[in-house]
C-alpha positions as CSV (number, residue, x, y, z in Angstrom):
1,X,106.0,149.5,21.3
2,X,102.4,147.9,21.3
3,X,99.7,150.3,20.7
4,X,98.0,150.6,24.3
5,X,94.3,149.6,22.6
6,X,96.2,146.1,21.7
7,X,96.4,144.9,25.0
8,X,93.2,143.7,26.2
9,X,93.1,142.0,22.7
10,X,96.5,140.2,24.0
11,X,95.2,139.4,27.4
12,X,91.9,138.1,25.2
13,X,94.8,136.0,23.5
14,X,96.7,135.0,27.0
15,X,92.9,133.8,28.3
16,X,91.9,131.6,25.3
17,X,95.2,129.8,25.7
18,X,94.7,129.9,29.1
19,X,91.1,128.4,28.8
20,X,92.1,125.6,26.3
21,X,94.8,124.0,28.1
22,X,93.0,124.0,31.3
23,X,90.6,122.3,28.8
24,X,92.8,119.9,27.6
25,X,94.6,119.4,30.9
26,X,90.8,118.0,32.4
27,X,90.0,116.0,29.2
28,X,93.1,113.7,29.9
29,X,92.9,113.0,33.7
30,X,92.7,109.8,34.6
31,X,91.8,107.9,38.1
32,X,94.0,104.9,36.9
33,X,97.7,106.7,35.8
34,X,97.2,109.1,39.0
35,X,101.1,110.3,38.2
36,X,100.7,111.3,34.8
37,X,97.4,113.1,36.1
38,X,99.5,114.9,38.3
39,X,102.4,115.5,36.1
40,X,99.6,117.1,33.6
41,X,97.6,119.7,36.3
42,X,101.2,121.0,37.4
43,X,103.1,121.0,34.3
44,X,99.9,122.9,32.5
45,X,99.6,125.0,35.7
46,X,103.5,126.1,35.2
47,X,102.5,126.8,31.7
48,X,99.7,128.9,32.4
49,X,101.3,130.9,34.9
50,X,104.1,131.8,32.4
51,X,101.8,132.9,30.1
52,X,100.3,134.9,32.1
53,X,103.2,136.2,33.9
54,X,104.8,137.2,30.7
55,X,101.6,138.9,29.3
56,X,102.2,141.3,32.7
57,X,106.0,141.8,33.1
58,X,105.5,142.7,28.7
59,X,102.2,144.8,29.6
60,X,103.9,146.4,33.0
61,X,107.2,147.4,31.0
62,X,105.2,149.6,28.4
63,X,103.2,151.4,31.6
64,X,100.6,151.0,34.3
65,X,97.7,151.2,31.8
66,X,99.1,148.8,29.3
67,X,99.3,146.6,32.4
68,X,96.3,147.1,33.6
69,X,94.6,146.7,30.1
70,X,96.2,143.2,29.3
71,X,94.8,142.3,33.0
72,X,91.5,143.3,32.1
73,X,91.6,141.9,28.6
74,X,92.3,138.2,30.6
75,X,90.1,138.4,33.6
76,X,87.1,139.4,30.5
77,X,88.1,136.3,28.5
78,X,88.0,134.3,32.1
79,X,84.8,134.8,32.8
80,X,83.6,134.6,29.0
81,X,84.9,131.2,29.1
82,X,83.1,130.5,32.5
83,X,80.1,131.7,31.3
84,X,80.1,129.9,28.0
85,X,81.0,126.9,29.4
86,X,78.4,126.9,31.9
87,X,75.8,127.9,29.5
88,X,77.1,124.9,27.4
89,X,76.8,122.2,30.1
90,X,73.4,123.8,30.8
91,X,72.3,122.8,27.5
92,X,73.8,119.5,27.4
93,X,71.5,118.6,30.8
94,X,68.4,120.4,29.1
95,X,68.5,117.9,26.3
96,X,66.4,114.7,26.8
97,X,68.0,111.5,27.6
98,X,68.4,108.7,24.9
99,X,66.0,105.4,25.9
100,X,67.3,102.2,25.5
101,X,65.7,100.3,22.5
102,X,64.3,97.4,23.3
């Protein structure tokens, strides 16, 4: 049995996994091979949800807290990885443009 303090660190787990194939999953789409793209977004979607799924069913089985705790532990590590990646893109458009040499 999992101590019950160890599940938000697992749900932290579950969301980084979570963040980096959704990461991974966007940096190989591709207008021209539109069926691998699509192959890609539901194939890492199924994966995701499995994760994720499993994280609950595991966290649900030890109690409602343990539950509840892995499900908080995720939805933090979501919206860390929102907010750091927005913070990130806003410093990448903060940072002056290269001039073309002439």
């Amino acid at each position: 049995m999992i101590s019950l303090w160890m599940w938000p660190f697992a749900g932290g787990l579950v969301g980084i996994v979570n963040g980096l194939t959704r990461w991974t999953t966007i940096s190989y789409l591709s207008s021209e091979a539109v069926t691998r793209s699509l192959v890609l977004v539901v194939g890492g979607m199924v994966v995701r949800l499995g994760f994720v799924a499993g994280l609950l069913i595991a966290g649900l089985k030890q109690g409602i807290a343990a539950g509840l705790l892995a499900f908080a532990g995720l939805w933090i590590t979501r919206w860390i990885i929102v907010v750091w990646s927005n913070v990130r893109q806003n410093r990448q458009d903060q940072r002056p443009a290269r001039q073309a040499a002439n």
